[in-house]
Every structure is written in structure tokens, then in C-alpha cells.
PDB file of the backbone (N, CA, C, O) and the ligand in Angstrom, with CONECT records:
HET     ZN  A 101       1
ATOM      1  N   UNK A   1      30.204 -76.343  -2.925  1.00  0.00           N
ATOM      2  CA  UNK A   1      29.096 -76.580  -2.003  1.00  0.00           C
ATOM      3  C   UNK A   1      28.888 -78.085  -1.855  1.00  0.00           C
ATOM      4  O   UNK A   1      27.788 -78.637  -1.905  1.00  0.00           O
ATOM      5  N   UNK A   2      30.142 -78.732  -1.653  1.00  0.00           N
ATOM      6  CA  UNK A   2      30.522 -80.145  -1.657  1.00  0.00           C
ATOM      7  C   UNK A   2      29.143 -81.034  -0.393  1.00  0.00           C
ATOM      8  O   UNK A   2      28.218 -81.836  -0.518  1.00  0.00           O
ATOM      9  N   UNK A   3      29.714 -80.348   0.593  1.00  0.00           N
ATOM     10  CA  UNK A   3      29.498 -80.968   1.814  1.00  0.00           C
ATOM     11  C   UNK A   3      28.536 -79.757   2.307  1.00  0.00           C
ATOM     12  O   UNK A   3      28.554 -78.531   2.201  1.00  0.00           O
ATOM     13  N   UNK A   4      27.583 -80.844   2.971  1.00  0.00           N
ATOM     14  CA  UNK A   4      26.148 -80.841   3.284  1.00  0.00           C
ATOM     15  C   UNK A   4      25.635 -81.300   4.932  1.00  0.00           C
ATOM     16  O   UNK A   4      24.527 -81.696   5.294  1.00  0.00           O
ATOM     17  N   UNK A   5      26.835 -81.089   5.705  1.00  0.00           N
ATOM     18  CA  UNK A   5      27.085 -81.594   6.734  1.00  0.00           C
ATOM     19  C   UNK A   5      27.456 -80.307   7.541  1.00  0.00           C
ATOM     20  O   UNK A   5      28.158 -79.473   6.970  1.00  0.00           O
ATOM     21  N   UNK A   6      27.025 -80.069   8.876  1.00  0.00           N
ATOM     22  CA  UNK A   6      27.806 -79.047   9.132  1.00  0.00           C
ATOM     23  C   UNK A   6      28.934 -79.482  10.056  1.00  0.00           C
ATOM     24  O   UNK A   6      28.871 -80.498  10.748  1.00  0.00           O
ATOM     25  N   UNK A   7      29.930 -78.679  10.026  1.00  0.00           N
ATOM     26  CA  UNK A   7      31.278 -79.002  10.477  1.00  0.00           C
ATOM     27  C   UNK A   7      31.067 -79.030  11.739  1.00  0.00           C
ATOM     28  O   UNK A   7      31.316 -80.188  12.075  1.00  0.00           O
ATOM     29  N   UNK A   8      30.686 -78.308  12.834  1.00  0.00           N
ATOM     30  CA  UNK A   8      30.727 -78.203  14.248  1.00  0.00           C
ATOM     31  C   UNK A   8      29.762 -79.405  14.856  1.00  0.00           C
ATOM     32  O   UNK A   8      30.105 -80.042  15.852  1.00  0.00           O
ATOM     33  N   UNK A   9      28.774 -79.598  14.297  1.00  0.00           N
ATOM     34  CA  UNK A   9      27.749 -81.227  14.763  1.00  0.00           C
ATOM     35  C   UNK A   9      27.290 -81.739  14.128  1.00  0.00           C
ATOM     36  O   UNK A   9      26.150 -82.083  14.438  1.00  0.00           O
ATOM     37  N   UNK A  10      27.849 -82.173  12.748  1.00  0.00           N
ATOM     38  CA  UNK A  10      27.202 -82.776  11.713  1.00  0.00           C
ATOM     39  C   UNK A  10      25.978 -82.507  11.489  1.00  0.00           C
ATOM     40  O   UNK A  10      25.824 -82.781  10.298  1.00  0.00           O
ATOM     41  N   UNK A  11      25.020 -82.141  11.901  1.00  0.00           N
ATOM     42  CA  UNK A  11      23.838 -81.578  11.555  1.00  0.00           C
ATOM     43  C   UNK A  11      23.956 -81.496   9.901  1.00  0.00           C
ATOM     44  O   UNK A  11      24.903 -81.573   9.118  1.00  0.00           O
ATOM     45  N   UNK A  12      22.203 -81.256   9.724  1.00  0.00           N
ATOM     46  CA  UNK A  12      22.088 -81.143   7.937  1.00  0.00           C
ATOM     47  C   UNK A  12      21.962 -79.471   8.304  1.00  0.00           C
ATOM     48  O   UNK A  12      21.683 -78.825   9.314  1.00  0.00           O
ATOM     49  N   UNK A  13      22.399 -79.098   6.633  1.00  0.00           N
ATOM     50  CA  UNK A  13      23.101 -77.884   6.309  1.00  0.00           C
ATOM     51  C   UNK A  13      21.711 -77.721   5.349  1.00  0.00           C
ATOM     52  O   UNK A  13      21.297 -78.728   4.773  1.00  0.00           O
ATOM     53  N   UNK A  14      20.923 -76.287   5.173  1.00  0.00           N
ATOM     54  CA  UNK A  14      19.889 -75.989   4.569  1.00  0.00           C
ATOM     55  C   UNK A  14      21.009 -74.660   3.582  1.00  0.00           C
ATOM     56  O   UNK A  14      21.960 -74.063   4.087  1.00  0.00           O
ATOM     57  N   UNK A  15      20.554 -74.512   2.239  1.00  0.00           N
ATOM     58  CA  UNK A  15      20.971 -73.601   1.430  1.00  0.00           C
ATOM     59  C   UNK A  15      20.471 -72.755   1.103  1.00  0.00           C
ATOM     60  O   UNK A  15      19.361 -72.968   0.615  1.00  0.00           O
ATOM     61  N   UNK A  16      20.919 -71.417   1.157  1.00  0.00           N
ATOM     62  CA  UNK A  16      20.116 -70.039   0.701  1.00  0.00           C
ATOM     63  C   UNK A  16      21.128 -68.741   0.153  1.00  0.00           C
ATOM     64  O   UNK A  16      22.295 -68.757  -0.240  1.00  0.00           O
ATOM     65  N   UNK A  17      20.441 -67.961   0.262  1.00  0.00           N
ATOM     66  CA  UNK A  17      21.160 -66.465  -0.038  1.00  0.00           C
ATOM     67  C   UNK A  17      20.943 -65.794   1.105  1.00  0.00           C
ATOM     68  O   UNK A  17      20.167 -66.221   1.961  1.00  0.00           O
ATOM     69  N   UNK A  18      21.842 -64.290   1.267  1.00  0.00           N
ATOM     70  CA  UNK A  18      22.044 -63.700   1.771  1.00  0.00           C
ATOM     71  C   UNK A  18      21.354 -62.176   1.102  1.00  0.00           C
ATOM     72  O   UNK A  18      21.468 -61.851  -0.080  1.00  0.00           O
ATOM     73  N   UNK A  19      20.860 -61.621   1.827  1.00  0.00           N
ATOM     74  CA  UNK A  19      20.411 -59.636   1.258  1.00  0.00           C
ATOM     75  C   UNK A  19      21.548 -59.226   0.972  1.00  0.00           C
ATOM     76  O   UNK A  19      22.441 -58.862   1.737  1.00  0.00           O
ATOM     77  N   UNK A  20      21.531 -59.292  -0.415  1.00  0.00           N
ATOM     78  CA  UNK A  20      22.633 -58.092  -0.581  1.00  0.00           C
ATOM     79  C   UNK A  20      22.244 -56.610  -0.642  1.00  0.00           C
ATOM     80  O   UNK A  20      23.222 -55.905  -0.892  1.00  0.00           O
ATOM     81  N   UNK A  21      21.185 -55.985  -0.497  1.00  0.00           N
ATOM     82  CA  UNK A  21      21.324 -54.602   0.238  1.00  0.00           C
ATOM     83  C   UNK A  21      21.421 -54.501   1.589  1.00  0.00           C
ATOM     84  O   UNK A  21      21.745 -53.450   2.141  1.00  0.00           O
ATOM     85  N   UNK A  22      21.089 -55.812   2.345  1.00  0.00           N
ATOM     86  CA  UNK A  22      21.506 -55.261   3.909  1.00  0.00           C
ATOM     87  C   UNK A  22      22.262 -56.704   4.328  1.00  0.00           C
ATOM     88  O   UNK A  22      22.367 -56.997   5.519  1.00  0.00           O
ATOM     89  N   UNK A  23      22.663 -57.387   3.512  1.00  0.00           N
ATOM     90  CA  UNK A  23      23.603 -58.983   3.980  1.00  0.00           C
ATOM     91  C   UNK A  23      24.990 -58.597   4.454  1.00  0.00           C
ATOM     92  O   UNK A  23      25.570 -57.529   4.259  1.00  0.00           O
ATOM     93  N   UNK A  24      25.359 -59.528   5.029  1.00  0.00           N
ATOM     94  CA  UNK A  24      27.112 -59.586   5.213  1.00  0.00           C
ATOM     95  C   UNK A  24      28.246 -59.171   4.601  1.00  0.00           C
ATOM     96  O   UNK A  24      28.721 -60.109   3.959  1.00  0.00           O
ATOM     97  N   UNK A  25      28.994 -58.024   4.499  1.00  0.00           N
ATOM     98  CA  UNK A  25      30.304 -57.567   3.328  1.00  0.00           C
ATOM     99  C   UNK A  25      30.858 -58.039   4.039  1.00  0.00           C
ATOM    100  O   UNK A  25      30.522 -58.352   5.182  1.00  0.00           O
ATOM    101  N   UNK A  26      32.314 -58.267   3.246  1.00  0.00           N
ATOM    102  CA  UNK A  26      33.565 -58.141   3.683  1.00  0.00           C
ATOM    103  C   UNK A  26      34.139 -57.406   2.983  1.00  0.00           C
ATOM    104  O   UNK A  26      33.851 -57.185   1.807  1.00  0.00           O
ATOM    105  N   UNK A  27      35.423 -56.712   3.875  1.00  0.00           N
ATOM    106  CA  UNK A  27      36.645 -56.117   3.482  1.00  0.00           C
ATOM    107  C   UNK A  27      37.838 -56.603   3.749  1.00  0.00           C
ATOM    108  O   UNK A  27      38.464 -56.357   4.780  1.00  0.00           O
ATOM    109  N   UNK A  28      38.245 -57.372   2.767  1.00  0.00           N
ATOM    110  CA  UNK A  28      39.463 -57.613   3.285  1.00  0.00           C
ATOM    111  C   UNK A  28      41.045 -56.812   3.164  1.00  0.00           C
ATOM    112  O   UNK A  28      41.593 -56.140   2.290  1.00  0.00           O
ATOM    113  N   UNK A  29      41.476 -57.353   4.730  1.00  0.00           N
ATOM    114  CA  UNK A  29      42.985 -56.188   5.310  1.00  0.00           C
ATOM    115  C   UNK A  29      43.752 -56.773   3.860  1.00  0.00           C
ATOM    116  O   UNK A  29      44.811 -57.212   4.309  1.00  0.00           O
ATOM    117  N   UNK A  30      43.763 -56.897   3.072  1.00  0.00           N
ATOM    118  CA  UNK A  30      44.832 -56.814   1.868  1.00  0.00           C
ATOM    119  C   UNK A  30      44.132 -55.841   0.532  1.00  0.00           C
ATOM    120  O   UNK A  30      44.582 -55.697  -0.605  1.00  0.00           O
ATOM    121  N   UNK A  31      42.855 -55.247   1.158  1.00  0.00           N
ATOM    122  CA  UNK A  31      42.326 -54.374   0.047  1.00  0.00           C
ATOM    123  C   UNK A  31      43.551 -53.081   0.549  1.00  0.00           C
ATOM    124  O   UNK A  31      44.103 -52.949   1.642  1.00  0.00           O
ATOM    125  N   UNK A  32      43.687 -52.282  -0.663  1.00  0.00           N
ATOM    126  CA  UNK A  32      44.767 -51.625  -0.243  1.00  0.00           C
ATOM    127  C   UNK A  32      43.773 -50.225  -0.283  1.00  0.00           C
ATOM    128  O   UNK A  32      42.567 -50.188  -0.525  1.00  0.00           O
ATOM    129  N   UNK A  33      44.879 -48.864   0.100  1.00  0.00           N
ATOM    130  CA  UNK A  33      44.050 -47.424  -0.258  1.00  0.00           C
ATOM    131  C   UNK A  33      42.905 -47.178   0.755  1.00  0.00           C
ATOM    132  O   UNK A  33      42.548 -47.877   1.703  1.00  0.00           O
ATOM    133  N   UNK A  34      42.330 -45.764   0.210  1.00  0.00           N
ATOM    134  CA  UNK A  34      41.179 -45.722   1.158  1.00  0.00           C
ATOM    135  C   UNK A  34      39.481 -46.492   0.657  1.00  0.00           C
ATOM    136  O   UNK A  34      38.438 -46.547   1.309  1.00  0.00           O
ATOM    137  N   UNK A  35      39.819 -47.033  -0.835  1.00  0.00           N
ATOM    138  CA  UNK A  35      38.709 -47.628  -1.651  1.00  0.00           C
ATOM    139  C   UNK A  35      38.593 -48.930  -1.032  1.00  0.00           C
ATOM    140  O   UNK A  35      38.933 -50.031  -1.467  1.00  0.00           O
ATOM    141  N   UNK A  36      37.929 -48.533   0.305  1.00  0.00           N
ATOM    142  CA  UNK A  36      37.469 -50.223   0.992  1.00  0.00           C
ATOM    143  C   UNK A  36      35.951 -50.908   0.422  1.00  0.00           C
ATOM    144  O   UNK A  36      34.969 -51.068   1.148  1.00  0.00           O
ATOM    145  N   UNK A  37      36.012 -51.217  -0.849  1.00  0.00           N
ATOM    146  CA  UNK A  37      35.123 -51.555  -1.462  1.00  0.00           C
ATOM    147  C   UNK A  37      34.554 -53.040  -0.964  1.00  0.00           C
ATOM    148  O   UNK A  37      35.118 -54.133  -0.941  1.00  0.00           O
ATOM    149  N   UNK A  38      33.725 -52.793  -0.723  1.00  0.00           N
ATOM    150  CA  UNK A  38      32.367 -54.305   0.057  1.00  0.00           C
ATOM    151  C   UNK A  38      32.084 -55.007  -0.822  1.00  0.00           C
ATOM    152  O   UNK A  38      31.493 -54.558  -1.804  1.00  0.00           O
ATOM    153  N   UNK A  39      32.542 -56.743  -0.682  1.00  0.00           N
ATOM    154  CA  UNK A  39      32.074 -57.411  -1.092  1.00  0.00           C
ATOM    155  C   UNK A  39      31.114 -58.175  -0.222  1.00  0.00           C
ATOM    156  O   UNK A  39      31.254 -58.677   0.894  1.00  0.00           O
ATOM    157  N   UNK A  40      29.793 -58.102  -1.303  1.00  0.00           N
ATOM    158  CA  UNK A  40      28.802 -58.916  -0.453  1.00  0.00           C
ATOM    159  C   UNK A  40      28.411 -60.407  -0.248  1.00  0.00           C
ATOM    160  O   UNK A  40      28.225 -60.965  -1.329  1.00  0.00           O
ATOM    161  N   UNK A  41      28.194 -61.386   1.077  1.00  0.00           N
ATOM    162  CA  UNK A  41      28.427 -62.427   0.604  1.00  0.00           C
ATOM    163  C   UNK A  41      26.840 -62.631  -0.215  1.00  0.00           C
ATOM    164  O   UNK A  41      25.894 -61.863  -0.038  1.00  0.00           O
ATOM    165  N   UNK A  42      26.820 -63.679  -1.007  1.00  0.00           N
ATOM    166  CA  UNK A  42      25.602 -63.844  -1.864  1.00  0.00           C
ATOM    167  C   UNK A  42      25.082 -65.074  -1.387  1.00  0.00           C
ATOM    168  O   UNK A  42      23.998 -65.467  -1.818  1.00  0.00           O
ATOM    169  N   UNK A  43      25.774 -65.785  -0.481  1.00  0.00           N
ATOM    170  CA  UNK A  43      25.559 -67.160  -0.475  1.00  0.00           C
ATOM    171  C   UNK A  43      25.564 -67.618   0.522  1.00  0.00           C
ATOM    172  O   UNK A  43      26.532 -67.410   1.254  1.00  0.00           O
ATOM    173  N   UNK A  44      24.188 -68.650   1.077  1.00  0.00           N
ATOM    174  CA  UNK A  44      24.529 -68.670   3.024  1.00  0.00           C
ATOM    175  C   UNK A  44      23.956 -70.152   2.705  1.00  0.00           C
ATOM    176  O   UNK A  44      23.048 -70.398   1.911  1.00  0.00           O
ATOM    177  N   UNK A  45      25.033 -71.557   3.879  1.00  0.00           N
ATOM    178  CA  UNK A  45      24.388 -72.019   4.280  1.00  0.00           C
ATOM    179  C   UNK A  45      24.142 -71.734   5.665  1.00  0.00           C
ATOM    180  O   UNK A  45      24.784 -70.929   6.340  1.00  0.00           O
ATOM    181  N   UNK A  46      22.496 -72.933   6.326  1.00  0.00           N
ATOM    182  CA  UNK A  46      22.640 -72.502   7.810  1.00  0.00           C
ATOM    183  C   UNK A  46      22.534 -74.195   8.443  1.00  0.00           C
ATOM    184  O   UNK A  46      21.842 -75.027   7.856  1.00  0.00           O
ATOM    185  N   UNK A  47      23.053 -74.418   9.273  1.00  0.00           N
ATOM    186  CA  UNK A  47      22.773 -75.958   9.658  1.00  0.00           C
ATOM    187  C   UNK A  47      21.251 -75.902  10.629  1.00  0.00           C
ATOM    188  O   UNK A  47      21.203 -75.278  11.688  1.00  0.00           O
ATOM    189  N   UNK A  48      20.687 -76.263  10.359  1.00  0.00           N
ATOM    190  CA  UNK A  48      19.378 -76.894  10.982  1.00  0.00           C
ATOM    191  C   UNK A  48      19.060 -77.107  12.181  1.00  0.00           C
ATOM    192  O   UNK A  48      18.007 -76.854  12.767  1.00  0.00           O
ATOM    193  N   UNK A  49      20.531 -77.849  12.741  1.00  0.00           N
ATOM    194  CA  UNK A  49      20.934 -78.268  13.692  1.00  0.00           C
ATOM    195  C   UNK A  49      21.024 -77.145  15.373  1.00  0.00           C
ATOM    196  O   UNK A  49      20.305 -76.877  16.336  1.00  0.00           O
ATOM    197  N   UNK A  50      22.315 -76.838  14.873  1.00  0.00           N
ATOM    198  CA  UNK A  50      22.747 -75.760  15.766  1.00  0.00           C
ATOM    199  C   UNK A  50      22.610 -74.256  15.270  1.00  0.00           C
ATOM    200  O   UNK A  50      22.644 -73.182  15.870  1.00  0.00           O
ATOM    201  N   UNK A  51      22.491 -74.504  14.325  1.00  0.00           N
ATOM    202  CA  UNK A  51      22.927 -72.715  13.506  1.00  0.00           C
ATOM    203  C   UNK A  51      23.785 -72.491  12.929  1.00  0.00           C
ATOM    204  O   UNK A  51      23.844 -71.648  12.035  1.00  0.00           O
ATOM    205  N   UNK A  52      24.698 -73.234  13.327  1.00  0.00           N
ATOM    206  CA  UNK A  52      26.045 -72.778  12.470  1.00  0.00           C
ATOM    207  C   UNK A  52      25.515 -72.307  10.858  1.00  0.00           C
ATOM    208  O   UNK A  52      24.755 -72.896  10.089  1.00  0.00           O
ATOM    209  N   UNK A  53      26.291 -70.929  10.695  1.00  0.00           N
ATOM    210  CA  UNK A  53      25.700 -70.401   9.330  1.00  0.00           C
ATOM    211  C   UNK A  53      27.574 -70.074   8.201  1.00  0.00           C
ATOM    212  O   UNK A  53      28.635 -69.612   8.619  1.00  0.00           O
ATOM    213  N   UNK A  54      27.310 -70.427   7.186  1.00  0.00           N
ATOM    214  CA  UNK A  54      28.837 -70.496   6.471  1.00  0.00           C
ATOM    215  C   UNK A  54      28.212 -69.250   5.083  1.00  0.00           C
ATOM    216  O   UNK A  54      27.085 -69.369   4.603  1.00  0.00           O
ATOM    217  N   UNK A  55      28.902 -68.472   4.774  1.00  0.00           N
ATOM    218  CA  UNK A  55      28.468 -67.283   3.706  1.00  0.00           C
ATOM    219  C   UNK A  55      29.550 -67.613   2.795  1.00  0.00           C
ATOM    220  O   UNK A  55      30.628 -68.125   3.099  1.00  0.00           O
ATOM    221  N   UNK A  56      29.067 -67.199   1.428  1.00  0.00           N
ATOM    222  CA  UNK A  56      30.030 -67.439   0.515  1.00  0.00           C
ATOM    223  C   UNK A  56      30.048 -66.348   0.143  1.00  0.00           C
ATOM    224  O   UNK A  56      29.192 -65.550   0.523  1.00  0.00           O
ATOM    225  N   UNK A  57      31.080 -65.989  -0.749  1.00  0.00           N
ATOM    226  CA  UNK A  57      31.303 -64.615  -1.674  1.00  0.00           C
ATOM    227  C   UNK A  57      31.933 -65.082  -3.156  1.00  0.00           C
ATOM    228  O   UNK A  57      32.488 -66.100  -3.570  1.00  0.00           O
ATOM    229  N   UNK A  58      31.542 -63.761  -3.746  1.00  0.00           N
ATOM    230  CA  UNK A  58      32.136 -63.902  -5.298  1.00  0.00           C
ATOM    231  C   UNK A  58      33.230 -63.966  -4.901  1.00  0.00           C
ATOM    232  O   UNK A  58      33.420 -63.178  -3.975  1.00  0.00           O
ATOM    233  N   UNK A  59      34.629 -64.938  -5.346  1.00  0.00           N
ATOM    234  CA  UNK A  59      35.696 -64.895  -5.179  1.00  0.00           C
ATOM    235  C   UNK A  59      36.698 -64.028  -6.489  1.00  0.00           C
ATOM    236  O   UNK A  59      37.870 -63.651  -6.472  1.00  0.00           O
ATOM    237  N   UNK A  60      35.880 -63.961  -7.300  1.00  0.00           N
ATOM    238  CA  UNK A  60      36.615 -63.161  -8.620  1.00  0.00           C
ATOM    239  C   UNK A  60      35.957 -61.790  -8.586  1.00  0.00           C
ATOM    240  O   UNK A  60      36.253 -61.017  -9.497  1.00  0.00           O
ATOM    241  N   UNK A  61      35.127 -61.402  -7.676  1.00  0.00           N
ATOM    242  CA  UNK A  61      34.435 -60.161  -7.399  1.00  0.00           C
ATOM    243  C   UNK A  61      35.699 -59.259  -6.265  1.00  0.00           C
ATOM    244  O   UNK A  61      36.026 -58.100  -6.009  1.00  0.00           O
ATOM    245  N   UNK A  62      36.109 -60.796  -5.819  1.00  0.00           N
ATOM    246  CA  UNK A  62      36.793 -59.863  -4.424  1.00  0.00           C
ATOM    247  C   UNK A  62      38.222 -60.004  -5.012  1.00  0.00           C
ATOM    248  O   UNK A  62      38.823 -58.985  -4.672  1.00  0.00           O
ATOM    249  N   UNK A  63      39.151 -60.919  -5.840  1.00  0.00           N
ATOM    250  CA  UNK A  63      40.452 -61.143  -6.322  1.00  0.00           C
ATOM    251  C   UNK A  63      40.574 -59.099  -6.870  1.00  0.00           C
ATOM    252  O   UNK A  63      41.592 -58.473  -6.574  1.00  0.00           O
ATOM    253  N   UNK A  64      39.598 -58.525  -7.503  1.00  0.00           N
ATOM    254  CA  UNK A  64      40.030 -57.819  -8.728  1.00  0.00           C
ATOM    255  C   UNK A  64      39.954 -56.785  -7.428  1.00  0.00           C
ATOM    256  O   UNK A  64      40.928 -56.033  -7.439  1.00  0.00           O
ATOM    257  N   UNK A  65      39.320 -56.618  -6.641  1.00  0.00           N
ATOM    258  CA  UNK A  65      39.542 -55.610  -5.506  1.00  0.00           C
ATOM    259  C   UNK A  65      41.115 -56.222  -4.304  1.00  0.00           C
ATOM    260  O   UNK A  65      41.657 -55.436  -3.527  1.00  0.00           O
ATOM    261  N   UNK A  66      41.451 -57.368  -4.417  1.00  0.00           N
ATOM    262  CA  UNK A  66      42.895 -57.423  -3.377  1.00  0.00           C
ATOM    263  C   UNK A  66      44.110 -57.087  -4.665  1.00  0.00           C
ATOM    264  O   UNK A  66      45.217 -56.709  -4.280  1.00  0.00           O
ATOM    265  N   UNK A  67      43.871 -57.231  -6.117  1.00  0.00           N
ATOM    266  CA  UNK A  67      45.010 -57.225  -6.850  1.00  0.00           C
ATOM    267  C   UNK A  67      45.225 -55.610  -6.484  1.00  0.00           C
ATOM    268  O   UNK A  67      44.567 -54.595  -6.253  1.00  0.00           O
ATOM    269  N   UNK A  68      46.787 -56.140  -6.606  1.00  0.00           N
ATOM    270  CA  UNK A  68      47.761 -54.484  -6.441  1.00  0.00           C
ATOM    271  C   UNK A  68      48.312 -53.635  -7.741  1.00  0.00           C
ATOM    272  O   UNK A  68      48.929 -52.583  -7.575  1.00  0.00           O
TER     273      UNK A  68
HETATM  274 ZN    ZN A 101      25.547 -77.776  13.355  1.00  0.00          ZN2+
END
């Protein structure tokens, strides 16, 4: 969460979370089977500016669901 800038108009970037009972999943096309298990993102910035909004996710939440 280096940069505090947002990419599309430099604008300042405000930090928050996301609902994880009703926030953003992903599934990603390398989850294999019919166990399309949702990862939720937990983590939002939003720029101030324009809106631009960037979500983060557990990345070791989602590795143990793409391993084959
Ligand atoms: Zn912006």
C-alpha cells in the first residue's frame, strides 16, 4: 500500500475496507473443478479525486484455492 496517489489523475487515494458479507469476490479462471470458492476483497482504496477505487485480496487466501 506503497503509493498513495491514484494512477489515472494523481488524485489523493483515501483507505478503507470492503463488506465482506456483501463486498467484491473474486474467482479466479485458474480455480479449477466446480468448487468456485470466493475470495473476498478485504481491502479498498478510493481516490478522492475521480473515484478510481483499487480492492485488495488475501493473496495466500486465494494461492491455496488456484494450487492444483
Ligand atoms: Zn483519480
Amino acid at each position: 500500500m506503497e503509493n498513495r496517489t491514484c494512477p489515472k489523475c494523481s488524485g489523493e487515494m483515501d483507505e478503507g475496507t470492503v463488506s465482506i458479507s456483501e463486498g467484491v469476490k473474486y474467482i479466479s479462471n485458474r480455480q479449477a473443478g466446480m468448487l468456485k470458492a470466493v475470495t473476498p476483497a478485504r481491502r479498498a482504496r478510493v481516490c478522492l479525486n475521480c473515484g478510481y477505487m483499487e480492492l485488495y485480496l488475501d493473496v495466500a487466501e486465494l494461492k491455496k484455492k488456484i494450487q492444483k
